[in-house]
N, C-alpha and C positions, 0 to 999 in steps of 0.2 A: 504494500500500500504506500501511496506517495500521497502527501498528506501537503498544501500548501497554506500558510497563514500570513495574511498581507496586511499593511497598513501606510498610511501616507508619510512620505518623508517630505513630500510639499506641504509646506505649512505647518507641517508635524501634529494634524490630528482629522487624522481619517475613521472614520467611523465603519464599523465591517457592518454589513446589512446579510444575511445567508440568502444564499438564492436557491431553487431547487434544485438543482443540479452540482454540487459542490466538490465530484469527483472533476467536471471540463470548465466551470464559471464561477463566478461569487460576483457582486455589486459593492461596492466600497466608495462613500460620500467623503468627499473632498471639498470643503467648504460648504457651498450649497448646490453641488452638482455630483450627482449617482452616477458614475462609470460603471461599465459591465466589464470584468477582467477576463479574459480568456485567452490563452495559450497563441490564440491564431492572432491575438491584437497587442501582443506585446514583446517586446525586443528586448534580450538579455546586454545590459549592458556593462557590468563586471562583478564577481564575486567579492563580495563582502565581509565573509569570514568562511569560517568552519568547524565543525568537531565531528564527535563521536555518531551522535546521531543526524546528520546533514547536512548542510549548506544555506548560507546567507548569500541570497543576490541581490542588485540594485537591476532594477525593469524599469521600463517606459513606455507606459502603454499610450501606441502608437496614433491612436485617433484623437486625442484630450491634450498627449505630449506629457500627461503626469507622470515623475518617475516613484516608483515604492519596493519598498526593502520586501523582499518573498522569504521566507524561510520554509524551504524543504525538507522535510522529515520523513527519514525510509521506517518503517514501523515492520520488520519482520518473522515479529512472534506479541506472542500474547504482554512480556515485560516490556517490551518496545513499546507497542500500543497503548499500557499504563503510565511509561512515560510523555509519550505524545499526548498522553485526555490530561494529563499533570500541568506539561507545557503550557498546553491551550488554557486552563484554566488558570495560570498566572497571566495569559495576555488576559483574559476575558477580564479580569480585578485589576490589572492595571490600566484598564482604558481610560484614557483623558492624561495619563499621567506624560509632561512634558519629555520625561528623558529616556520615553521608548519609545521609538520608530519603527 
């Protein structure tokens, strides 16, 4: 499972909205404009970190020109996947907080 969690680095407070389909798209408010993210509309433009469980990129999604930090997460067994619902739920509590992108 490849699991992606985005948020805005323009401006630094994007809002995630889920879409139905969250395995190919999601929606992410950017000021007071909803962008549709999806694979076919955004340009990888260089890695941002790394570790154990994934990779940080900076994107740009191609139609708006917003760019936002993706983090990649491979979840390949069941401990994996308890740290990935972990992760998310530290972004999910830090929302609004200025000094995560």
């Amino acid at each position: 499972m490849d699991t992606s969690a985005a948020n805005s680095v323009a401006g630094g407070g994007g809002n995630l909205v889920a879409a139905p389909n969250l395995d190919r798209s999601t929606q992410i408010k950017v000021g007071e404009q909803v962008i549709e993210i999806d694979p076919d509309n955004v340009t990888v433009i260089k890695e941002l970190g790394h570790g154990a469980y994934g990779i940080v990129e900076l994107i740009q999604h191609e139609p708006s020109g917003v760019k936002l930090a993706v983090k990649k997460i491979r979840a390949s067994n069941l401990q994996d996947e308890t740290r990935l619902l972990r992760d998310m739920e530290v972004l999910v509590k830090s929302r609004g907080c200025p000094t995560i992108v």
